[in-house]
Structures are given as C-alpha cells and as structure tokens.
C-alpha positions in Angstrom: -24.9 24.3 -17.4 -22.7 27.4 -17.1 -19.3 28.0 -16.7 -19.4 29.1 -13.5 -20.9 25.9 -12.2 -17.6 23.9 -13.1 -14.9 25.7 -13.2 -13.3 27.2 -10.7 -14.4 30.4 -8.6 -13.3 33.1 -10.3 -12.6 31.5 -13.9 -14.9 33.6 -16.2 -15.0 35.5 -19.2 -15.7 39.1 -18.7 -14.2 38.9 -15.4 -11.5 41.0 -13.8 -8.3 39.0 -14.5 -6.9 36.4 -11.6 -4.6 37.4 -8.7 -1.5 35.6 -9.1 -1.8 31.6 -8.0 -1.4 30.8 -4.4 0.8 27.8 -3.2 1.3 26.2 -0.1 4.8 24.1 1.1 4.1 20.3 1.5 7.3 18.2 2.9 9.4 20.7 0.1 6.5 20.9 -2.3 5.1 23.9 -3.8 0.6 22.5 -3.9 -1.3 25.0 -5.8 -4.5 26.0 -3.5 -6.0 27.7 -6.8 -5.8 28.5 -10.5 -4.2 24.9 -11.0 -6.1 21.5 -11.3 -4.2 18.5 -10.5 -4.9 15.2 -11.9 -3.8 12.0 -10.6 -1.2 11.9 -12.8 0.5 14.3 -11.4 0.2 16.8 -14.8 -2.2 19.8 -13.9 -4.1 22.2 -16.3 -4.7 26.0 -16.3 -7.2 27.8 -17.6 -6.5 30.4 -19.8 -8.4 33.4 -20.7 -8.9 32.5 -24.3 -10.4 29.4 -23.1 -7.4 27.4 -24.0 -5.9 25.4 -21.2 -2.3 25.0 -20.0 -0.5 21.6 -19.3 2.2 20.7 -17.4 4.0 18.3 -14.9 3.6 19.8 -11.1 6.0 19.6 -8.8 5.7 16.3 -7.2 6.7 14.5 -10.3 9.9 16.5 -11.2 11.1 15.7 -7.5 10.2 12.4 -8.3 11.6 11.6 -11.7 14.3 14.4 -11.8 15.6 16.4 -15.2 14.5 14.7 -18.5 17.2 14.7 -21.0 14.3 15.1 -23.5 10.5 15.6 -23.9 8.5 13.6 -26.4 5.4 15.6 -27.4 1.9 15.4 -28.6 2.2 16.5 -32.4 0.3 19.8 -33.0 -3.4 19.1 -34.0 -3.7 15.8 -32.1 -6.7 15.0 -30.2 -6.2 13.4 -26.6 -8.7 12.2 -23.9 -8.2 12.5 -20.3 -6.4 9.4 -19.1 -4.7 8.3 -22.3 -1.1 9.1 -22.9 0.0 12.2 -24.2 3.4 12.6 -24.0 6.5 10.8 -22.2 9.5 12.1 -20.4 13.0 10.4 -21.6 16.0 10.2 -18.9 18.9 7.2 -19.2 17.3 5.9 -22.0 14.1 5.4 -20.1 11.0 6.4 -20.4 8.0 7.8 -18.5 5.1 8.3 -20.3 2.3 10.8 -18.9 -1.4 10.7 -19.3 -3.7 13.8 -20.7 -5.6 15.4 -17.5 -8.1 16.5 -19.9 -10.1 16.3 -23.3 -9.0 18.1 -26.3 -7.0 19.3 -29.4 -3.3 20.6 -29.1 -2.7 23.9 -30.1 0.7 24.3 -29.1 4.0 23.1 -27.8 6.7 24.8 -25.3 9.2 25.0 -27.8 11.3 26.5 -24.5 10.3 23.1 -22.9 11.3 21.2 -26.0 15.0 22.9 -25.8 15.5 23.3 -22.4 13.5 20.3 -20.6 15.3 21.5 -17.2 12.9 24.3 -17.5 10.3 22.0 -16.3 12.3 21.1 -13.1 13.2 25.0 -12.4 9.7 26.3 -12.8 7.4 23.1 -13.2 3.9 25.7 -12.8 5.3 28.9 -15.1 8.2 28.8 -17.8 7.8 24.7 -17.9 4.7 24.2 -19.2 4.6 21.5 -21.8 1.8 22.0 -24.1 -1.2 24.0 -24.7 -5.0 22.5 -25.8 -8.6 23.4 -27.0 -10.5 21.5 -24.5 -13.7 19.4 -25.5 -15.3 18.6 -22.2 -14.3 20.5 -19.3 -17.7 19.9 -18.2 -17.1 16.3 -17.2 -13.3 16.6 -16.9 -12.4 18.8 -14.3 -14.8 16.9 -11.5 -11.9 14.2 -12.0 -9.3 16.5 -11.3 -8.1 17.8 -7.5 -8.5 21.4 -6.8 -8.0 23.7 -3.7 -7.9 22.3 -0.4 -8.9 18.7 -2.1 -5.5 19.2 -4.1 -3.4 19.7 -0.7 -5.5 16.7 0.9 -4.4 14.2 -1.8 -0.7 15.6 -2.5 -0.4 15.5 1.4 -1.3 11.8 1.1 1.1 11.5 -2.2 3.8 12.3 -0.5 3.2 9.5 2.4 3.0 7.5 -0.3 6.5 8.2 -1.6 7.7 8.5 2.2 6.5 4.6 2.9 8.3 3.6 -0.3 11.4 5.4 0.3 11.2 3.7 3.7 10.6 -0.2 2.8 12.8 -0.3 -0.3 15.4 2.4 0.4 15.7 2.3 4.1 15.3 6.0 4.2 13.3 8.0 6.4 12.5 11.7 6.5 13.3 13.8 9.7 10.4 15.2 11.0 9.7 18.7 9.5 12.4 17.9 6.4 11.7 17.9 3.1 11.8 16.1 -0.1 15.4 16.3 -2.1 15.4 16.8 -6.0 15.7 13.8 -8.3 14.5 11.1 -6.0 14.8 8.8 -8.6 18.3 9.7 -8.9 19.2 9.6 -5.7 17.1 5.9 -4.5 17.7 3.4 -7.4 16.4 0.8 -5.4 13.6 2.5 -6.4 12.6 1.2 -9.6 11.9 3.6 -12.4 8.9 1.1 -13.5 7.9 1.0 -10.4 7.5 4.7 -9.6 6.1 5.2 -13.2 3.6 2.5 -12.3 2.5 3.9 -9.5 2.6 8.0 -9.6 1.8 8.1 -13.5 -1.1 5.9 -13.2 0.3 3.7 -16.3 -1.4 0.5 -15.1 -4.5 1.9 -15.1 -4.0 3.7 -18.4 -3.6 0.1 -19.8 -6.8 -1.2 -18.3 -8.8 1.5 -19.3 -7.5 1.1 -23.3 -8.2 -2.7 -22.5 -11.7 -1.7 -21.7 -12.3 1.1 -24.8 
C-alpha cells in the first residue's frame, strides 16, 4: 500500500511543499485540523519531508500540566513503540511520563527543549518540539492517531472531560464562551497530579498493555 493511502492528504514525496498548518480555538486551545496527528496521549507527530517525524506535547497537555522544570528524554538511537513510554515531564519533584504516538528510532533531541523546557508551553506545535524519529510502521500507526475534523471531535470531548473534573473536585465551572487558564494543575491542586496523569497520559493503560506483552 502506498503512501498516499495512509498518510495524510497532501503528505508526499515529490510534492509541492505544505501550506502552513491550520488550527482552530477550542475553550482557549489551539486543535490542529491538519499537518498534526494527535494521539491519545496527548503528544502529536509531524511528518517531515525527509520522512522523519516530529514529536511533541500539544496544547491541551501544557494547559494541563503547566511549565516542566525539566524534560527527561529518550537517549538518541533508542527504539520506542507506540504506546510505551518515551519520555517524562518533571515539575515539583513529580513526574509525568508520556507515551510514544508512534513506532520508531530516535534521531534527535530538542536540545532548545532540553534547555528551555518553557519552550514547550510558549510554542507547544513549533519551537517546542521534543524529539525527532525514524518511524517503522506508520502504516499501522497513524490509523490510531486523531487527525482533522476527528482531532477537533475528540479534543472537544477532552476538554469536557477536564471541565467535569474541574467541576466535581474543584468546584469550578467555566463561563460559557471562556476559556481554559494556563497551568491547570497549578492553579486546582485538588486535582491530583496522579490523577490527571492517569487519566490524560493514558499511564494505566500503558501498564496493562506491558502486562499483556
């Protein structure tokens, strides 16, 4: 099967290159309606013209978990597989660790990212990408992974998500038409850290698939 019949419209070799990415506003979010895959996760991958892909943590999640005091990486020539942790974010002595959105070998790391990791809060889909791969099976990958309207669809319902737990443990409740605030975590401890890992990093189902491999 060809490229063409997996990846997204537009994403082939030869081709004229890309117009820039489109996003649309969710609740405060910037939702990528092309260029960018989402996965569950909440890191999303771009696919580069030398067939290497981009990785990095989208906008929901820096909301979310706020400015990392420091980035722990994937070391360069590691292989990772979609769903298995990659890399973790470190705030307050905590830490959130994030799962691969795709197959592959890493090339490279941010080193900007790996200085700076406020870089990936002030430009989470451009300056603050984390890491770079070879992937191995975009083929079966990227049918996992949200894309286009399907990516605004499931942020939209990400969101709610968030909204119903900022609600019932924080007694908070957005006005109609607002948006979400930086640094969630930050501002709501009553919502646990674990908890938010748990369920917007997918770590309990990490820990069931390694159970299962």
């Amino acid at each position: 099967m060809g490229k063409e019949n997996y990846l997204a419209p537009g994403i082939d070799q030869g081709r004229a290159p890309m117009p820039p990415p489109r996003f649309v506003e969710v609740f405060g979010l910037q939702v990528p309606v092309d260029t960018y895959y989402l996965h569950r996760g909440h890191t999303w991958v771009k696919i580069e013209d030398d067939g290497l892909v981009q990785v990095g943590l989208d906008d929901f999640a820096q909301k979310v978990f706020g400015p990392a005091d420091e980035v722990e990486f994937p070391e360069s020539g590691g292989v990772y597989f979609q769903g298995h942790v990659c890399l973790a974010l470190v705030r307050g002595g905590r830490r959130a660790k994030v799962l691969a959105p795709v197959d592959g070998l890493i090339e490279d790391i941010n080193p900007e990212v790996q200085s700076q990791p406020r870089l990936l809060n002030q430009d989470p889909y451009g300056a603050g990408w984390l890491f770079r791969l070879r992937p191995s099976n975009l083929k079966y990958n990227l049918p996992n992974l949200q894309y286009g309207e399907a990516a605004v669809a499931w942020m939209e319902a990400e969101i709610h998500r968030l909204l119903g737990m900022l609600e019932s443990e924080a007694g908070v409740t957005l006005p109609d038409g607002g948006a979400l605030i930086d640094d969630i975590s930050g501002h709501f401890p009553a919502l646990a850290w674990r908890r938010l890992v748990q369920e917007f990093l997918l770590q309990d189902l990490s820990r069931l698939w390694k159970k299962r491999s």
